[in-house]
N, C-alpha and C positions, 0 to 999 in steps of 0.2 A: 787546105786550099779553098781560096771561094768565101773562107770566111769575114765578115768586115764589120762587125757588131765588137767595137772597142772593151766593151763589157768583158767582151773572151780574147780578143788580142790585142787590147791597148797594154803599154807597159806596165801598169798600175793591176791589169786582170789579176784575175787568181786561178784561173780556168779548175785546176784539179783541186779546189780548196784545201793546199798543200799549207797555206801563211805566206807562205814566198811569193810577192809578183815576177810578174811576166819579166821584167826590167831583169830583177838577179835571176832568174834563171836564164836568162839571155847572156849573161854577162859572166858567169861562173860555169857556160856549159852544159846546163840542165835541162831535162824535160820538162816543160811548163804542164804537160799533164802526167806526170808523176805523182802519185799522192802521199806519195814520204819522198823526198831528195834527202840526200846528203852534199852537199855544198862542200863543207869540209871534214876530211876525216882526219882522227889522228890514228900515226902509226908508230909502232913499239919499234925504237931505236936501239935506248941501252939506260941506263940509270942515271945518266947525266944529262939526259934533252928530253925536252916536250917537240914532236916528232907532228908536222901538219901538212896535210895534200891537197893542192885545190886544182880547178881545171880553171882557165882565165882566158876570153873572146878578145883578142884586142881590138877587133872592129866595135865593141862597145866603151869604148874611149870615151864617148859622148855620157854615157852614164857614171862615168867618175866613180869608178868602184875604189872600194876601200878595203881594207885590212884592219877591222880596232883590236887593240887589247887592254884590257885589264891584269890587277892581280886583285882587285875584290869586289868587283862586280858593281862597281859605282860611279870611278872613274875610268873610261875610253880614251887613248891616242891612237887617233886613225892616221892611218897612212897609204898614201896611195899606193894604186899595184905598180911596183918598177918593172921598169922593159928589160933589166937585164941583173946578175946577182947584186945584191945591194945591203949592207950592213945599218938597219934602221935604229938601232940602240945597241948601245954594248948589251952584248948577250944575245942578240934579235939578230938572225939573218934570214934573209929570202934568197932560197934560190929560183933562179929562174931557166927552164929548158925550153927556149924558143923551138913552138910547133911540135912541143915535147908529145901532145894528146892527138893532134890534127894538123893540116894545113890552118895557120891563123888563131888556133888554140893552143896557150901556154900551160908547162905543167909548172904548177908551184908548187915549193916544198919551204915552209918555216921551220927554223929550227932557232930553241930555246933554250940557254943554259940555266938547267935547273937549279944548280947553286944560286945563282942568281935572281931566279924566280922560280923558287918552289911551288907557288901557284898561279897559274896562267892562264887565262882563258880569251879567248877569240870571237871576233866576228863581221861577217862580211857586212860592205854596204853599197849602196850606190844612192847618185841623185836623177829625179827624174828628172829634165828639163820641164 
């Protein structure tokens, strides 16, 4: 409270020189002064899914977060976070528990059919205006 030096709370800060700006951790739910966050974890399901949890602000709409994936770390399809369950590829779904984390905070849960992509990897984004 009290602070106004953009450096430490503009979107772009880094305040706990975590890597993450201000921006995604606003937008994902996190502590801007955290000095490790987790953003998104994965969780052990069963041997057929890649298993992912994220926390999601929908008052940060204006930051255009994103969802990419890969399967070899080269090429990303981003996708935006949807407001409700939503089938983004065959084999790719997001679920969505409106106000699953908080009032206004969604929980999201991707899930990956691993036959289908045996390797899979993730990651969040937003834009700043």
């Amino acid at each position: 409270p009290g602070e106004t030096d953009p450096a430490i709370i503009g979107p772009e800060a880094n305040p706990s020189g975590s890597g993450l700006r201000n921006a995604i951790c606003f937008a994902f739910n996190l502590s801007p002064l955290d000095p490790a966050p987790v953003p998104l974890q994965q969780v052990p399901l069963d041997d057929t899914i890649h298993a992912f949890e994220l926390a999601h602000r929908r008052e940060a709409a204006g930051f255009a977060p994103v969802i990419a994936y890969s399967t070899d770390l080269e090429t990303f399809t981003s996708v935006a976070i949807p407001s409700a369950d939503a089938n983004v590829a065959p084999g790719i779904e997001i679920l969505v528990t409106t106000d699953g984390i908080a009032p206004g905070v969604d929980h999201l849960s991707i899930r990956v059919d691993k036959t289908i992509f045996p390797r899979f990897f993730t990651r969040l984004g937003v834009t700043i205006p």
